[in-house]
N, C-alpha and C positions, 0 to 999 in steps of 0.2 A: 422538542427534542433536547436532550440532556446537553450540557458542553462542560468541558474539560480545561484544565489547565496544561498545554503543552511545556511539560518540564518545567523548566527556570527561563522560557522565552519568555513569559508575558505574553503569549498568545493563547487566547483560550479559540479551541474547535467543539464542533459538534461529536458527538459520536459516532457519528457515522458520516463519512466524508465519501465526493464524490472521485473514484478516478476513472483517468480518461484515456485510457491506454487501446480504447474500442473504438476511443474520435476518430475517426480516419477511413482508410484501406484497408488497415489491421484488421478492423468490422463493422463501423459501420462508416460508410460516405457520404453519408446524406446528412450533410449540415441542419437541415433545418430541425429533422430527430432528434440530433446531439442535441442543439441548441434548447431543443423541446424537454431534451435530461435535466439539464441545469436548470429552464425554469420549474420544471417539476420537484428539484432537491431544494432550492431556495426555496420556494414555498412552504416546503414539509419542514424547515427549519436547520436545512445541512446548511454550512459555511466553510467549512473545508473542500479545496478541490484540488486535485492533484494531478498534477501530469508529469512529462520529461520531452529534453529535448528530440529524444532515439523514436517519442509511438510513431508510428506514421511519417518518420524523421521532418518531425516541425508540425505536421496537418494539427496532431490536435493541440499543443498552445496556439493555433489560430484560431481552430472552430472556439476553444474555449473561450479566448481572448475576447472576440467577437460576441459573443455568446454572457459576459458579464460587463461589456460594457456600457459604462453610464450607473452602472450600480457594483461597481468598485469598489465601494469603500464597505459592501454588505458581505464580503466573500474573504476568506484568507486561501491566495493562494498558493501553493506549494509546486514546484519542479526542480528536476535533476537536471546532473551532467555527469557524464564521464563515460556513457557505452560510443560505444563506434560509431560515428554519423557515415562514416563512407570506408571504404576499402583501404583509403591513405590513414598510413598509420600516425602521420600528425593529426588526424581528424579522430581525437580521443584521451582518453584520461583525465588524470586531475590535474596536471600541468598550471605551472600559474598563466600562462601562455593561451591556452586551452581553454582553462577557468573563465579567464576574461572575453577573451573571443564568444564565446559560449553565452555567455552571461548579456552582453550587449546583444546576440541574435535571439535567446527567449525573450528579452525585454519587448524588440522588436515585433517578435511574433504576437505576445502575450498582449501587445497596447498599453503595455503599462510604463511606470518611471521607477517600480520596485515590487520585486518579489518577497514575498510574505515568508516562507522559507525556502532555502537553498540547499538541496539535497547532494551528498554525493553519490553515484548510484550505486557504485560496487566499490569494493576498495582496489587500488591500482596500485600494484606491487612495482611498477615500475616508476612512481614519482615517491619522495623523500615525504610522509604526512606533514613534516614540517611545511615545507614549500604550498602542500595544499593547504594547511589554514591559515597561511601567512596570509596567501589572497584571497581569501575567502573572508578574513578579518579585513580586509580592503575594503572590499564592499559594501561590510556592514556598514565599515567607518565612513564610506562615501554615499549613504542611504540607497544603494540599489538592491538591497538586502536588508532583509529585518533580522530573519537569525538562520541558521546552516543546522543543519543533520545529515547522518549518515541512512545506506540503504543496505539492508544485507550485507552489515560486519560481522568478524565473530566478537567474542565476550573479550580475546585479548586483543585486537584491532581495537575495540573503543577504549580501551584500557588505555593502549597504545597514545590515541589521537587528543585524548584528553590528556594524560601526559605533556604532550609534545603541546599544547596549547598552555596550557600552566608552565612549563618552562618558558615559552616565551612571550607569555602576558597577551594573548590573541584571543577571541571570541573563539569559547569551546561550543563544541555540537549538541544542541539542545533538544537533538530526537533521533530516533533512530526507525529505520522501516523492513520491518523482518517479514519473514511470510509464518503464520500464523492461524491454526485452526483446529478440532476435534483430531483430523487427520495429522497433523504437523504439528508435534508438540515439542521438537528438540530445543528449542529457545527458553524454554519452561528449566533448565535447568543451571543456566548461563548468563544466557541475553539480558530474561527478564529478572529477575533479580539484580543483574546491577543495576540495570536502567533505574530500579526501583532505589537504589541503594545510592546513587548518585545526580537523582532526580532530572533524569532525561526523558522527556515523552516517548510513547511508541504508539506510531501509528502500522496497524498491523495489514498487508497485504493480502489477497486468495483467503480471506476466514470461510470462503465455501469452496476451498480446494479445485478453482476449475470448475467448479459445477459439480464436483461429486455431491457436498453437500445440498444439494436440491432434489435430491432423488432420482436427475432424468438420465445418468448412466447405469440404474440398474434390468437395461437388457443389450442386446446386442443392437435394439434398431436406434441409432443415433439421428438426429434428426440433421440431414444435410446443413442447416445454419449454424449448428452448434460451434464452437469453436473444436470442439474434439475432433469432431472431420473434417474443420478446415485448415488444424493443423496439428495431426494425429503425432506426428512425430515429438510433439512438445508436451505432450501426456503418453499417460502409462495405458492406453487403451491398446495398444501393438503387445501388451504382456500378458498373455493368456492366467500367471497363476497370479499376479499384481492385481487384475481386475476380478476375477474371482473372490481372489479376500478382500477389494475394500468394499466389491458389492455386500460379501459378507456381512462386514461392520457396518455399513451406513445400513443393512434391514436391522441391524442390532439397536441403532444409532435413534433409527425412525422409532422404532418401541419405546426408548426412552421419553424418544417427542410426544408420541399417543400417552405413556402412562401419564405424562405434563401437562397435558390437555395442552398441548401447544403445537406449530409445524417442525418441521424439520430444518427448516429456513431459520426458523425464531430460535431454534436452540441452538445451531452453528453462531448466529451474531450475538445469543445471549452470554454462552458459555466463554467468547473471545472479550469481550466487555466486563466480564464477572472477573475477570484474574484486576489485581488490581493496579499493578503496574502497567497496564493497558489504557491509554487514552481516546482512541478512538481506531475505528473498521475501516476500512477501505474498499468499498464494494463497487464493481468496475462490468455494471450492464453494456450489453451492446444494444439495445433498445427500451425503446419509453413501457410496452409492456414488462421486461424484465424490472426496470427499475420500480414500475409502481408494487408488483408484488414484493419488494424488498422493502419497501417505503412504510408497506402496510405490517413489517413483521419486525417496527423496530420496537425498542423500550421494555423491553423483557429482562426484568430482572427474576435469575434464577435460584431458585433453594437449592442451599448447599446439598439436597440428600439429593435433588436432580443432577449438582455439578459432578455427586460421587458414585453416580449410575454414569456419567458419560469416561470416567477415571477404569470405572471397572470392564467397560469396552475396549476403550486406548488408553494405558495407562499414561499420567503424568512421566512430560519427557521423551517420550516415545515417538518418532515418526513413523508411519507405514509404509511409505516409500521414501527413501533417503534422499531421490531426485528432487520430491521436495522441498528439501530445504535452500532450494536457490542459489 
């Protein structure tokens, strides 16, 4: 598998990284599956792995944690902070209060003595960005942190955050993690371009939209384990004309796959890897079958006349459903 240089970290990743946002109750609980994920993405050559404190509030930095250790030093890996661990509203944000709090219970969970990078997961309108990379520059200084990135900013938040790190001589954020796909291409006219312009990695989240891009929402029989009914409300499957059009597009989407000789699968991860401010995918199975067919549809590099067949479907820039952009 290809690897990448993540920005001006000094960390290079795979192309395709694991996340684990499904470790758990979220979907899946059976540790020894997850456990079965990771040794199947290490093997295929992934070394990125990503989680947060909020999946399963802690479950998966444990299954994970558990799940690479003793082979530590073969993995880069990556979690957040800043969504709401409980109902109490000191339980959240990017606070430096928080940060650190935070910071020592991933460590905990994860079995480790430093995380590979330190994401923050939304931006938090309610702390000073200074104050967050004050201590986020703490940590680096104090090695329980290798380097920090943000997760779903906009193009003037990072602007913002770098800024405020060059005024005050503190470790700037060396990635950033948007949601990114055929379907979701608002970042195409902002995000990515600076990142590319200020050499920040982007690791890109949903590049198969939820599952749209797999083909298996185009009918109405959804398959009881799917994540869309088991949590309909967090997709557009409740919107009669939403799902109509993107079944639309993905039979449009699939054509493009057929005239490529390739899946549909292979064109969603190809077409997200082809931009080239893009450093790596983040594909987030809930089981060891889902993951090996994704395993098996990676390294597809695409010709530009297939990227300008998938342009004339979704135009560059464009989302289909505004929801999501995160």
């Amino acid at each position: 598998m290809e690897h990448r240089r993540l920005g001006a970290s000094g960390i290079e990743v795979s192309t395709l990284g694991l996340g684990t946002m499904m470790f758990g109750r979220w979907g899946n609980p059976d540790e020894q599956q997850c456990r079965q994920m990771v040794d199947m993405a290490i093997d295929a050559g992934v070394t990125l792995f990503d989680t947060a404190d909020i999946y399963d509030f802690g479950t998966s930095e444990e299954f994970l944690g558990r799940a690479v250790a003793g082979r530590r030093d073969r993995v880069v890996l990556a979690t957040k902070v800043g969504n709401a661990m409980s109902e109490d509203p000191a339980e959240r944000g990017l606070s430096r209060r928080w940060i650190m709090h935070s910071c020592e219970a991933s460590l905990r969970r994860l079995g480790t003595d430093h995380i590979d990078l330190y994401q923050m997961h939304r931006p938090d309108i309610d702390t000073p960005i200074d104050e967050t990379l004050q201590a986020m520059d703490e940590l680096v200084r104090s090695g329980k942190v290798g380097a920090i990135g943000t997760s779903t900013f906009s193009v003037e938040q990072l602007a913002e955050a770098r800024a405020a790190a060059e005024r005050h001589g503190v470790t700037e954020p060396s990635s950033e993690q948007p949601p990114y796909s055929m379907l979701v291409r608002a970042i195409e006219t902002g995000v990515l371009p600076w990142c590319r312009q200020h050499d920040v990695g982007v690791l890109v989240w949903a590049p198969l939209n939820g599952g749209w891009l797999t083909g298996k929402y185009q009918s109405d029989a959804v398959a009881d384990s799917s994540r869309a009914a088991r949590e309909p409300d967090h997709f557009d499957h409740r919107d009669a004309a939403m799902r109509a059009e993107k079944r639309a597009l993905v039979d449009r989407l699939s054509a493009v796959a057929d005239g490529a000789g390739i899946t549909l699968v292979q064109l969603a991860l190809g077409f997200v890897l082809a931009n080239p401010a893009v450093t790596s995918a983040l594909i987030g199975p809930r089981t060891p079958d889902q993951l090996a067919s994704l395993l098996a549809a990676t390294d597809v590099a695409l010709p530009d006349d297939v990227v300008a067949a998938v342009d004339d479907v979704v135009a560059p820039g464009v989302t289909v459903n505004p929801v999501d952009n995160g």
